[in-house]
N, C-alpha and C positions, 0 to 999 in steps of 0.2 A: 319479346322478339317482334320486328317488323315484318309484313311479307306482302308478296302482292295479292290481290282480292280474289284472283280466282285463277293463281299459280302459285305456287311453294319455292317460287323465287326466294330467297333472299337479299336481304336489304342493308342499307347502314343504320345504326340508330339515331344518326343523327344528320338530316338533309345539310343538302348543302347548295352554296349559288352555283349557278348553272353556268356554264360558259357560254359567255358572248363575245369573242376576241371578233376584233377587225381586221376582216381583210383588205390589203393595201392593195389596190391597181395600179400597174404601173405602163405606160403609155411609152417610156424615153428610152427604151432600152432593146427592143424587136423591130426590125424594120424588114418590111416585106416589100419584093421587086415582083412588078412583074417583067414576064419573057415572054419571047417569042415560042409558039407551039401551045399554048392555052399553060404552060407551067409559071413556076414564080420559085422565090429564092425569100427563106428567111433566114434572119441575119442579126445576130446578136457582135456587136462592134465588126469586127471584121472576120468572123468567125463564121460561117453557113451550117445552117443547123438543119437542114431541108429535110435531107436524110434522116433524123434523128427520130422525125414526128409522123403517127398518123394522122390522116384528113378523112374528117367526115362532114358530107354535107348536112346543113341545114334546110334552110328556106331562102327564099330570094337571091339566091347567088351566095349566101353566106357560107362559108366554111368553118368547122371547129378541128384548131391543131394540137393532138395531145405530144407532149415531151414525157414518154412513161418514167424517165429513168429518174424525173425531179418532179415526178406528179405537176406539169406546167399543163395549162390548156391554153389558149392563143384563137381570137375570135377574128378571123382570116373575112376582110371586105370582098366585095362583089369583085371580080374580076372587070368585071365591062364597066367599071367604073377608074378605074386606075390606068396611069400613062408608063407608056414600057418605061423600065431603066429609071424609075423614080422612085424613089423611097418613100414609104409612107408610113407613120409608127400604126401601132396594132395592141390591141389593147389584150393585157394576159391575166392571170391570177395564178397562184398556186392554191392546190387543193390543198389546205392542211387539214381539214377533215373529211377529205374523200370524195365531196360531191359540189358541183358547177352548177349555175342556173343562165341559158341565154332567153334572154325575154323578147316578145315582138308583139306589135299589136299592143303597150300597156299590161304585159304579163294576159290578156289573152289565148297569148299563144306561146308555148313556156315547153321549153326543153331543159329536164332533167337527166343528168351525166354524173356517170360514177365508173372508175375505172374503163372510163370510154368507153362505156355501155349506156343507152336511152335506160331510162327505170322510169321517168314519167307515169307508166300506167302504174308502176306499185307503190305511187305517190301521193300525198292528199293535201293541197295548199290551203291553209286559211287567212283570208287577209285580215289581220289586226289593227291598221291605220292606215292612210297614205303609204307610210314610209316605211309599214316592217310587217311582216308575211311568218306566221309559222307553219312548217310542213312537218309531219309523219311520215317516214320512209320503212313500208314493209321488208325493203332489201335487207336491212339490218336492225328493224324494232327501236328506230331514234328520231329524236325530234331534233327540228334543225329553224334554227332564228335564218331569216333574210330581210335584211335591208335591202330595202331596192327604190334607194330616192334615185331618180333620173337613171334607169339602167333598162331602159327601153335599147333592142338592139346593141344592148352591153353585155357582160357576163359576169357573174359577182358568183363569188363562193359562199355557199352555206356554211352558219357556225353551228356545229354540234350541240347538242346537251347533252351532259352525261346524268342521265336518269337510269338507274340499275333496276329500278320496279315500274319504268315503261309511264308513269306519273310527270307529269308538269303543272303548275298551278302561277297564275299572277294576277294582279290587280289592274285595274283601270277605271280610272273616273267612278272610285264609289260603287264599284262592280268587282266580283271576281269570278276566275274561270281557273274550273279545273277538269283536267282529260287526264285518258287512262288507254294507252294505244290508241289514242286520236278519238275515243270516244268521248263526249261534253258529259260530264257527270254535275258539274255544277246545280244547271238545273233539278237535279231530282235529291239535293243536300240541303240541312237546315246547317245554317254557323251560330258555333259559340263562341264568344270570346274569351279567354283564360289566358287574364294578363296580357301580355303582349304576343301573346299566339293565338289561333285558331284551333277550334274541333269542328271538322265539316262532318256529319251525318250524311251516308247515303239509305237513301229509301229502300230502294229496289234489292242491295244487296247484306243493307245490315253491318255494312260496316263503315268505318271508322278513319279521316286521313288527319294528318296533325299539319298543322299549315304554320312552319315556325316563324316566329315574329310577323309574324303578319300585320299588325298596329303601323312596325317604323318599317317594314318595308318598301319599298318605294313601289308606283306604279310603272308596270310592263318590264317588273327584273322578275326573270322567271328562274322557278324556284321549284324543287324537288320535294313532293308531298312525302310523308311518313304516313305506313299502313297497319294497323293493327293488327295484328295476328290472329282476331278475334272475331269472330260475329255475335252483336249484343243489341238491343234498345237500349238500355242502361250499361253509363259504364260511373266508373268514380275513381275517385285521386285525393291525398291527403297533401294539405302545405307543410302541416305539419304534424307532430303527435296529438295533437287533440281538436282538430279541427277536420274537417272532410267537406267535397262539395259530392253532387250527384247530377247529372246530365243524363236526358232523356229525349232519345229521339234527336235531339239537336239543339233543348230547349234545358236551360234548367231549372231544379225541380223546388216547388216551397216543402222548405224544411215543416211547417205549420203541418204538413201531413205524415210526418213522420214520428217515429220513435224508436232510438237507439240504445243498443244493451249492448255490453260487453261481452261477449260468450269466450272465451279462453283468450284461445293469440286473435281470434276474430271479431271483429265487432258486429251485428245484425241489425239491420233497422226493419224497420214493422212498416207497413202502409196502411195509415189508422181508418183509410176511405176504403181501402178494395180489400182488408186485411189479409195484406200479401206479405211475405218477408222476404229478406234479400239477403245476402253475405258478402260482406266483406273482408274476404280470406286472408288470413295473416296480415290483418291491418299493423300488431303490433309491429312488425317485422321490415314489412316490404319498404322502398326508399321513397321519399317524399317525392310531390310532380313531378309522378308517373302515373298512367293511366291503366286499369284496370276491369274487366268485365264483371257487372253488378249482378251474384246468381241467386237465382232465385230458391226459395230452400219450401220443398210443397209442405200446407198445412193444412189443420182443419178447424175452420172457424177459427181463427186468430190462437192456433196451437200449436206447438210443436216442444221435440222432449230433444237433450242434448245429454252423450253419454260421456262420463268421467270417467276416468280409472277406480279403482277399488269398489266396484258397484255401485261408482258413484251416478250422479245425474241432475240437470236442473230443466225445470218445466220455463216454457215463457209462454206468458196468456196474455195478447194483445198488446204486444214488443216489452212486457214485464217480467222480469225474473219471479216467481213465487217464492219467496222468502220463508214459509214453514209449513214444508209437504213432509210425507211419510207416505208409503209404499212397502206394498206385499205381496209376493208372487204368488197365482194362484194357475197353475197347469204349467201352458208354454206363455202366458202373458203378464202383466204388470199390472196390479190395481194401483194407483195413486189418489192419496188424498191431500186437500190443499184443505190447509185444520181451517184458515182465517174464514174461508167461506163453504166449508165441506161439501164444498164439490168432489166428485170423484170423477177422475179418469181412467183410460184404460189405453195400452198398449201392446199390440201382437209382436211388434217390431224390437223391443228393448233389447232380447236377450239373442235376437241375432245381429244385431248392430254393433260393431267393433269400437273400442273408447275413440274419443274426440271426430264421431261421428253424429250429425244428428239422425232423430230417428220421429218415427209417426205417431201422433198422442190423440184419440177421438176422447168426445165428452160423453157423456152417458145423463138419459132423463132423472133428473130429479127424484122422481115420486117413485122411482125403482132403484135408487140406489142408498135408500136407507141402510140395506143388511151388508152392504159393500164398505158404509162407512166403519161398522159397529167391527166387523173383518178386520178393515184395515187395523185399528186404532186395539183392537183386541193383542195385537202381535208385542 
């Protein structure tokens, strides 16, 4: 399951492109008059719409007319600029997703409108080139594309992204950027490439975004990350039945340090440098790339015991299966001997450990465990 990193949102499994629809301005169709008494008259063919809308002012004489009933807004000129009884067009948009942008000054100075309310302060713009602005709006938790070639003293409408875990990620010149409620996560991720996708690593929080197609996606199409459900440094995924890779931290890992054994429906591999083990849970099972948490299973000194049904069990010493043990209960614990190098073990854990669970194996010194051996092998 997918979720967001630090909400129990719910997600899809499978991202999706974001919407960028264009909004169309149309200039040929409102004509505002001015009148005598400081009023005016707007005027869709011969029809007066005046009534219809409110006015609020902006800056320098500017007005904005909303039309609530067709979500229209309407970017109303300076009055002291217009000659009575003249018609002059007027530039409008309709809101199809909710929120207006009038800019002044080169987007200096920017008013944000939603439902003919300023939201401006619970707004956050970042310019991404000349020509396209993304903003974060706290009013509703969404991120909104703006084009704004030549829309100085214009008004252009924001296009929505429908991101449901609050996530957006895209490409640029050999760069990528990913945010999460408007905060830059980017910088604190290692990327993997896997095929024609991404794994970003985040540092700080341990987990996990799937950045799909990433390879053939194009730059600045923005794109909906997937979130693991998971907090791991290690995660892993199979192509297929007999093959697996391992990613770590962001990096992935040389197989040269590993070694894999089969333990039931699980596969385990060993870390031959830090003699760590790891599990990979119902490898037989689970569906091909798909991505997985890599868990760690505690040992001691490259040991650990794995319990079977019928009192069964198999020991692995340094990612190996032992191939001809024999064991003999002595109290509440488990002697184990391994005949090929008679070593002996021992286990307090066995007999409260329930089947196809692992369980805790220590080694025991040599030069004391002669009469241990002579025990077991006497049964």
């Amino acid at each position: 399951m997918i979720s967001n990193p630090f909400h129990n949102n719910k997600n899809k499994n499978t991202p999706q492109n974001i919407s960028t629809k264009n909004k169309v301005q149309d200039k040929a169709l409102y004509k505002i008059f001015q009148e005598p008494g400081n009023s005016f008259r707007l005027q869709i063919g011969t029809k007066d719409i005046s009534e219809q809308v409110i006015i609020n002012d902006l800056r320098d004489g500017y007005q904005l007319a909303w039309e609530e009933s067709n979500n229209r807004y309407f970017l109303l000129p300076p009055k002291d600029k217009m000659e009575y009884n003249k018609a002059i067009d007027t530039e409008w948009v309709e809101a199809d997703d909710g929120i207006v942008l009038i800019s002044f000054d080169g987007f200096k100075d920017l008013f944000i409108i939603k439902d003919n309310e300023d939201i401006s302060a619970e707004c956050n713009v970042r310019e991404i080139n000349d020509e396209l602005m993304m903003m974060w709006s706290n009013a509703d938790d969404s991120y909104y594309i703006i084009r704004m070639t030549d829309v100085d003293k214009k008004i252009v409408a924001a296009e929505q992204n429908e991101s449901q875990n609050h996530t957006i990620w895209y490409k640029d010149e050999d760069a990528y950027y990913i945010y999460w409620e408007d905060q830059p996560l980017a910088p604190e991720t290692k990327l993997a490439i896997v095929d024609d996708n991404a794994l970003a690593y985040h540092e700080g929080s341990r987990k996990w975004l799937f950045l799909e197609a990433y390879q053939s996606t194009n730059d600045l199409d923005f794109r909906e990350a997937q979130i693991f459900d998971f907090e791991a440094t290690h995660i892993w995924s199979k192509p297929n039945e007999l093959q697996y890779y391992l990613i770590a931290e962001g990096e992935f890992i040389d197989y040269a340090e590993w070694e894999a054994q089969p333990v039931y429906e699980h596969l385990v591999i060993f870390n031959k440098k830090t003699k760590s083990y790891f599990l990979m849970r119902d490898f037989g099972k689970v569906a091909e790339n798909t991505f997985f948490k890599l868990e760690e299973i505690p040992s001691n000194d490259g040991l650990i015991g794995f319990k079977l049904p019928n009192k069964g069990f198999m020991v692995l010493d340094g990612g190996i299966g032992l191939a001809n043990i024999k064991a003999r209960k002595y109290e509440e614990m488990i002697i184990i001997l391994d005949e090929e190098s008679s070593r002996i073990f021992i286990s307090n854990a066995y007999y409260q450990s329930n089947e196809y669970e692992f369980f805790a194996i220590h080694p025991t010194d040599p030069e004391q465990s002669a009469d241990m051996v002579e025990f077991v092998r006497s049964v």
